[in-house]
Every structure is written in C-alpha cells, then in structure tokens.
N, C-alpha and C positions, 0 to 999 in steps of 0.2 A: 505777317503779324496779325494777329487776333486777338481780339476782348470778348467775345462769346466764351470760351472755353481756353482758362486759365490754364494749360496742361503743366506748367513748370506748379503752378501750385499745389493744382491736384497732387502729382508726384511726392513736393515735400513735405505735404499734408499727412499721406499715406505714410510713410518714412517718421515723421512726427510721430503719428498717431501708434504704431508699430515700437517705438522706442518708449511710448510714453505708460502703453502697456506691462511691458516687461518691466518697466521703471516701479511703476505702480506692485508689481508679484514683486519685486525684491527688495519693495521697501515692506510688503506685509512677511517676508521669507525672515527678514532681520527681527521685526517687530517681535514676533510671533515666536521665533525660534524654530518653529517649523520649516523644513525643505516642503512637502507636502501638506497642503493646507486644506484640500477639497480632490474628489475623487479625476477631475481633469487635471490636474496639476499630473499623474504619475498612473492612471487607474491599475497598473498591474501592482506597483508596489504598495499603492490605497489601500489596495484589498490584501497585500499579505501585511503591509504594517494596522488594517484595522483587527484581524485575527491576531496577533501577537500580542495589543491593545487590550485583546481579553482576556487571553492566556495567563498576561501580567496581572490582570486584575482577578484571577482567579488564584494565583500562584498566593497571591499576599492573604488569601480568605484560607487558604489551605496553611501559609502559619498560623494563622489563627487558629483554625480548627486542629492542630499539632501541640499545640503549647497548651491548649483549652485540656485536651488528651491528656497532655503528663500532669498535667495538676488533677486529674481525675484519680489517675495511676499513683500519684504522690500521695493524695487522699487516702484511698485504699492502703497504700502498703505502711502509711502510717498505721493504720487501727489493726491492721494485722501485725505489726511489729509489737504493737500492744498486745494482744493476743497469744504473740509466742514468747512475752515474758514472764504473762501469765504462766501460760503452760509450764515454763520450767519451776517456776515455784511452785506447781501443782507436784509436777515431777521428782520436786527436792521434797515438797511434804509427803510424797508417795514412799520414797524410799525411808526416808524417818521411817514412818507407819509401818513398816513391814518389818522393822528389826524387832527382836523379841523381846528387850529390855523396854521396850513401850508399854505402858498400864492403859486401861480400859479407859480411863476419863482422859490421857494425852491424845490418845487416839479421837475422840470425841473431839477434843479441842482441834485435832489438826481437821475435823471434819468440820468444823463452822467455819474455818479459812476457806478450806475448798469450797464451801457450798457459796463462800462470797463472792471468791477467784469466779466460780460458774456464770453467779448472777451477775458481773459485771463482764462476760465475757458475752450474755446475752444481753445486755443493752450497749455493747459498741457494735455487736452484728444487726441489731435494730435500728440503731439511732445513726451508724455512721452515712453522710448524705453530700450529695454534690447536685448543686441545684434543685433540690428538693426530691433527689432520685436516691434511694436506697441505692448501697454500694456492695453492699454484705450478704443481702437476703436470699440468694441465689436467682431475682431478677435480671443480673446480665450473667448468666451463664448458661454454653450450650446445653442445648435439649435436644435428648432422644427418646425413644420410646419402644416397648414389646409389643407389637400390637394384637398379638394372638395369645399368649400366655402368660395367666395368671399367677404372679407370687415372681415373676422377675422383670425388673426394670432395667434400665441403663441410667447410672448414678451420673457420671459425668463422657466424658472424649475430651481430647485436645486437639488443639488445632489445626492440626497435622492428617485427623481425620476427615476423609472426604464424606458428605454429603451423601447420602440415597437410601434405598431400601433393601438389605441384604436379607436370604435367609442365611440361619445358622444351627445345626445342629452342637449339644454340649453333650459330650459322652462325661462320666466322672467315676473313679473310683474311691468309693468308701471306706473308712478304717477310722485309725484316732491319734489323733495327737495330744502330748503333755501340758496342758491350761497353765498349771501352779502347782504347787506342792508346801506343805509343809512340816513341822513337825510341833506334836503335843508335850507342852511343858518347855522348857529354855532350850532353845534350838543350840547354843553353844554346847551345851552337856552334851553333845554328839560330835558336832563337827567345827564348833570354836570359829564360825561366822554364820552369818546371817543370810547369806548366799551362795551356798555350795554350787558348782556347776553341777547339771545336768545334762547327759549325753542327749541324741535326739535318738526317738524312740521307733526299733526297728519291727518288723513282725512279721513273725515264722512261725511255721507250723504251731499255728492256731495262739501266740501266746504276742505280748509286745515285751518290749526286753527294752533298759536303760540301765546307766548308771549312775551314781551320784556320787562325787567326788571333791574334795577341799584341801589346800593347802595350811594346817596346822601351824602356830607362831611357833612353834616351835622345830619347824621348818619339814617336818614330817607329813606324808599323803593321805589321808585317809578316805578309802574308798569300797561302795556297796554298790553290787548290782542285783539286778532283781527283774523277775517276768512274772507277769500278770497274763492269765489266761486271759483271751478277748471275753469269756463267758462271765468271766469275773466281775468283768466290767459293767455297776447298774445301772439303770437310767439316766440319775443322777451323775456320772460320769467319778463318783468319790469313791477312792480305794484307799483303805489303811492298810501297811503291814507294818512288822516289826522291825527296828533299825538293827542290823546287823552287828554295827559297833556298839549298841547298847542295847539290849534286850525288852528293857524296863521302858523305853519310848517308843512311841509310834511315828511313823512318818505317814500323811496322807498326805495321796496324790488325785489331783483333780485331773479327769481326760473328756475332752471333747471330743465329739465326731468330727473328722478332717474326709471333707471331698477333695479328689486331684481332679482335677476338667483337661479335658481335651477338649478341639473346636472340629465339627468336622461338616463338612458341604453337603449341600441337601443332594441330592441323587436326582431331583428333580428341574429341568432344565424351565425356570419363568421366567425368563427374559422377554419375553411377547409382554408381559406387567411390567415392565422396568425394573423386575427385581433382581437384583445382583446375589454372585456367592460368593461367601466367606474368604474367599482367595482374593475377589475382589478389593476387598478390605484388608485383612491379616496378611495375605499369601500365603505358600504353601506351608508345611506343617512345619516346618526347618526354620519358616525366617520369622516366625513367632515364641514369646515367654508369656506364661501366664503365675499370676499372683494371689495367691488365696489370703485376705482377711476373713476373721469368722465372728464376731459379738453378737451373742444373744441370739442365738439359732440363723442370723442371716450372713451367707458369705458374703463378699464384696470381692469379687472376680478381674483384676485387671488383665486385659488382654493388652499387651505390647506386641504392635509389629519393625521388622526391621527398619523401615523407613521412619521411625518414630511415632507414628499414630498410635493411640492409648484409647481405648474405652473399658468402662470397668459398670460390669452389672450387679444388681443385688439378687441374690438367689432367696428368698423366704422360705424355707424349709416346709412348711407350717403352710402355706400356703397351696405351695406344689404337691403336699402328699394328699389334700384334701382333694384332688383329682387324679387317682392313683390309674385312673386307663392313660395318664399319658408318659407311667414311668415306667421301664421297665428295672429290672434289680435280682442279681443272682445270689447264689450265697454267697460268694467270695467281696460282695460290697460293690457288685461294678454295674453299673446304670447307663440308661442313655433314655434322652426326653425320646416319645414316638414323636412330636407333632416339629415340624421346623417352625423356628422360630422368627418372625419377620422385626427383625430390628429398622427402625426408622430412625436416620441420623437426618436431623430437620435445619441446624443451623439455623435455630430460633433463637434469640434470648438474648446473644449477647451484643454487645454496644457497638453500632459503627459509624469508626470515623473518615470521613473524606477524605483523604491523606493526599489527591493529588487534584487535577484541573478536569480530568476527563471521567467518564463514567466508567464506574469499576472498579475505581483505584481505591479501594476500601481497606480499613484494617478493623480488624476486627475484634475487641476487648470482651475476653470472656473472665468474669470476676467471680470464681466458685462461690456457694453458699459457704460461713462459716459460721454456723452454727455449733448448738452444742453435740443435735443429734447429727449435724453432717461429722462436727471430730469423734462420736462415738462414743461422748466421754459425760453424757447426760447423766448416767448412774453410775458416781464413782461410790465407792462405800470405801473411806480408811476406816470403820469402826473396827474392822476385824485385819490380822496379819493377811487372812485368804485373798481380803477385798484391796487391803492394799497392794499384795505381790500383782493380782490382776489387773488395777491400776497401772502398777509399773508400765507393763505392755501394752495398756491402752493408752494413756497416753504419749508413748516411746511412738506408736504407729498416728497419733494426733499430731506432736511434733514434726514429724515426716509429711505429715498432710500438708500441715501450715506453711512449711518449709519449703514445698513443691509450690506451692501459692504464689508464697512472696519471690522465688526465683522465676515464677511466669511475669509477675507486678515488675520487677526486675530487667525483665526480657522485653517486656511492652515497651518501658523506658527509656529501653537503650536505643531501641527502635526508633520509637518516637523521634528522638533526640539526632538519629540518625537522617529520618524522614527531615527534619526542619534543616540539616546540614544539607542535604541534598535540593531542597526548596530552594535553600538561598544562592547556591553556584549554579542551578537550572536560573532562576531570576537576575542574577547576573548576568553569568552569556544571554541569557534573553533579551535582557534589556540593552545590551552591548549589540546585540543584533536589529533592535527595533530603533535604536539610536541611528543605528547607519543609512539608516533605509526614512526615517521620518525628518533626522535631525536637522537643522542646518549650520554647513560648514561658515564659520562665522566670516573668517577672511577671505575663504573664497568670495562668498556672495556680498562683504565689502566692496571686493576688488570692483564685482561686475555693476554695483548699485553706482559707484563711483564712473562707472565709466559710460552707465546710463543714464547718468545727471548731465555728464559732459554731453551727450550726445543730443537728451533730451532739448538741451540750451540752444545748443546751435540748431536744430531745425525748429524753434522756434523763431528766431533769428531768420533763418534764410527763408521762414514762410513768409515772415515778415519781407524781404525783398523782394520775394516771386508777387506778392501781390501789389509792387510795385509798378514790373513789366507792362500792363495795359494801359498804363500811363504813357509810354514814351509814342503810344499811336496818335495821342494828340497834338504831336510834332509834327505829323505830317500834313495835318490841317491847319497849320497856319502858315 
C-alpha cells in the first residue's frame, strides 16, 4: 500500500479524462450538425468535403450567372421580335407598292410608313441595353477578318466555326442574273396579275434565255419567252423588249451581275505560321454549299460546311477591281483572286458566360448587329413599282436574317435553361455527397453522446473513491 503514487487514480483519471473528451466532440458533433468539425476530426474527408464546400458555392454563382444569361437572351429576342414585325409590314407595304393599280402619291405615302418602320427599327438596334451594354450593335458579335485583301471582309461565322488563321483562295464565275422586271403601262393589260412567274435565267451561246408566264382568271396560261444577247445587256443592267402577248407594251427587265464562287486551298503549305487551309475549315469540296446574296455591287458569300460551321464574307466589287494585278478573268466571266487570302476567325466580341465551377466551361453569346445596313434594307425606295418589286426581295432575304437571329436567341435559351437544369441535379448529388461525408448522423451520435455521459459520470464517481484508497494506510498507524 502506497500514498506517494495514487496508481488506481492515475488509471481512472486517464479513463475519465479519455471519456470526457469524446464527451466533449459529440456534444459539439450534435451542436453543430457537423460529423467533421476541424481538419483532425477526419483530415482525409476535411479535405474532400472542403473542396465540394466550394464547388457547391460555385455551382450556386453559376445559376446566377444562367438565369443572368437568359434574361440577356430574353432581352434581345424581345426587340428582335419587334423587328421582324416590323419587317413584315415593310413586306406587306412592299408588295401593296409593286402592284400596278398603285398612283404615284400612294406609293409616296406607303414611303413615309416605311421610312418610319426604318427609323424606329434604328433606335430599338441602338437603344436596346442590358446593364448598360448595347445588345443590338453588333458589340457581342463574332469577329473575323481579311487580313491581306482589300474590298473583302468576313460579315459574320457561327458558332460552330473554329477559331484560327486559314488561307483561302475564291475562284468565281461571272454572268447575270434576273434583279426585277417589269412592265410599262397596267401590267394587267398583259398578263391579268401583278406577279407573273419568271423562269431562272439560263445562258447559251452568248444570249440568256427566260420565260414569263401567269395563270389567267379565266383559268387560261399565258406565256412569253425571250433571249437577250449578253452584249445587250448595258451597264445599267435595264433591258426593254416587246411583250409578245401585246405588242403595244414593254416589259423591262433589270439584270445584275451574278458571281458563282468556288473555295479552293492555297497550294502553299504555312503551317510553320499557324496558318491553316480551307479544308481545315470547310472540308473537302463535297461537304460544303455556298450562298450568294448581291445588294448594291457587294455579294455576301455564305460558305456552309457539313458540320455546320457558316461564315459569310462581303465581296466589294468596286473595291477589288481597283486593284486589278490581283484578279485574273477570261472571257467567258471566270476569275480567280491571284493573292490567298488569310482569313482570321478571332473569337472576339461575343459575351461570355461562366456556365459552370471550373475553368473553361464557357458559353459563348454571339448577338448579330441588327441594323439597317446589316438587314440590307437601308434604301428601300416604294416610290417606283421597280423599287418596290426590289424591296420585295430585300426584304424576303432581311426576314430570313432576323429569323436565323431569333432562332440562334432561341437556341441560346434552350441552352441556358438546359445548363440551369443540369446545375441543379449536379447540386443535388453534390450536396447528397458532401452531406454524407460532413454531416452528422443525428441518432447515431445521440446514441454515443448518451453513452458518454453515462460513462463520463461514473469515472467521475470512481475517481472520487480511488482517491479515497491512501486513506486506509492510516489504519495501520494506529
């Protein structure tokens, strides 16, 4: 027996103090709600539930930045749905204007609507704004660029095209296509409507050839064909001849010059510059279509590849001839640029948004210009039948613009809307995952808090008797 060194107490001290610990972590485990409270408690699952920790708090920033999106997108395809209801009532005052029973001063009047239609079509491309950011201006839309040849641009690309520096050679053959036509004096005196079809116009040995045909109320065909030598044709592009069904009137017809383009790969291998070829882009000569628009001496070229990638350039006629060492041209209309052409697709311009928690994970909102001069449709003239039938088709290929527009604004949103459904089942399982790993099991760590209080009690208790034991040594001294 000893009173120096208590060992029964030491013992239930130790036992105590052991109990009283754990007692202590699972009254903060309940408190708290936390299984894992500090990096010793679990350090390997610490550190995967403080990364999931972020992930979630990133995950919630990225609906924000989703929902932020479609009300961008929702902004936009409002003032463009404005825009193309505009158009169709430019569309409906078009065709008014070209029928022949229209006088000079209707026509006028249908020309102050339009001119108003225009001016409020350029202050919703100005003025429409999300956070103080133009939406319209062609500000978030991709940018590319010619960087060697003067008089051709790159108007717009879609999303779908990649990024770099191609060259591109444009071979093209020249000839003409039918602009408008019409006829001097009441177009009914001839063919008893206001829009007779017109065949497309083919060309042979040296002449172009079409016809002109209408079905009659009276359920009969009436139909004129006719060839224009190409020499016929004057600068001005205006041919009069005589109407076949009636002598005594004239039909003029308006022809422009129509380029066909081929694309074809430079011969020269610059890949040591990063610069890619044409195949790179388009692919081979099979799994591309190309688009010719033409207003006011500038084509507008879309190139479509099979994968869906679209870029479309503007050709300046006017511009490219004033540098004639870089065109070559036979007689027969058929050209090709000498110099290749380095197109630069930059992936500039348009808006991006975070879409997800890591880097990368971007989307990317390209909102065209919608201007007057991007629809083409800045000079319409209804004063004359000529100006309105050319209207007809400028604006027929303006609607088609707007309409690709609003079904990209469309595509963004589905997206979006997509993206935010996807956020929230990733933030789910996630947080069903960081729950299991941080959480605490409520009844479990009841059960054990319970059974640390009991435990806790009694080695307070029996500390209390062990440090009784060096008392009974005093028995033996007396």
């Amino acid at each position: 027996m000893k009173i120096n060194s208590n060992i029964t107490a030491y013992t239930t001290n130790n036992a105590y103090l052991r109990n009283e610990k754990r007692y202590s972590a699972s009254s903060e485990r309940l408190s708290s709600g936390f299984r894992i409270n500090r990096a010793g408690d679990d350090p390997a699952n610490y550190a995967i539930g403080s990364k999931m920790k972020a992930q979630l708090e990133a995950l919630n920033k990225v609906k924000t930045n989703a929902t932020t999106g479609m009300s961008v997108v929702e902004t936009a395809e409002s003032a463009v749905a404005e825009l193309q209801s505009m158009i169709h009532r430019m569309s409906e005052l078009a065709v008014k204007a070209a029928n022949g029973t229209m006088s000079s001063s209707d026509r006028a009047t249908i020309q102050e609507e339009v001119d108003q239609l225009k001016a409020e079509i350029t202050r919703i491309s100005d003025t429409t704004e999300f956070n103080s950011m133009n939406l319209l201006n062609g500000d978030f839309e991709n940018k590319g660029y010619c960087r060697n040849v003067v008089g051709v641009g790159v108007e717009n690309y879609s999303d779908e095209t990649a990024s770099g520096v191609y060259d591109i050679i444009f071979s093209y053959e020249k000839g003409y296509s039918l602009d408008s036509y019409c006829v001097t004096g009441d177009v009914f005196d001839v063919f008893e409507t206001a829009f007779p079809n017109v065949s497309e116009v083919s060309y042979s040995a040296g002449q172009y050839s079409f016809t002109v045909s209408a079905e009659r109320y009276d359920g009969s065909v009436v139909s004129e064909t006719h060839s224009i030598p190409k020499s016929d044709i004057p600068a001005d592009g205006v041919v009069k001849v005589k109407s076949k069904t009636d002598p005594s009137k004239d039909l003029i017809f308006s022809f422009n010059e129509k380029y066909d383009y081929k694309i074809q790969d430079s011969s020269v291998d610059r890949s040591d510059k990063g610069i890619k070829k044409a195949t790179d882009l388009f692919g081979p000569d099979t799994s591309y279509r190309i688009k010719t628009r033409t207003w006011d001496g500038v084509d507008h070229v879309t190139v479509t590849s099979k994968n869906g990638a679209e870029v479309t350039f503007e050709f300046n006629r006017e511009k490219l001839l004033k540098d004639p060492s870089k065109l070559t041209e036979d007689a027969d209309g058929k050209g090709t640029y000498k110099d290749v052409m380095e197109m630069e697709i930059c992936g500039k311009g348009a808006m991006r948004l975070q879409v997800g928690p890591d880097e990368g994970e971007i989307l990317t909102l390209s909102i065209p210009e919608m201007s007057l001069t991007k629809l083409h449709i800045e000079d319409l003239d209804m004063t004359t039948m000529r100006g309105a039938t050319i209207g007809i088709e400028k604006l027929k290929e303006a609607l088609s613009y707007v309409n690709s527009v609003r079904s990209k604004l469309g595509a963004y949103d589905n997206r979006l809307e997509n993206t935010i459904s996807f956020v929230n089942t990733s933030d789910e399982a996630l947080t069903t995952s960081y729950s299991r790993i941080k959480d605490t099991d409520m009844a479990e760590e009841m059960t054990e808090y319970t059974n640390l209080q009991v435990l806790t009690q009694a080695g307070m208790s029996m500390l209390a008797q062990a440090n009784e034991f060096p008392q009974q040594a005093l028995q033996l001294l007396q």
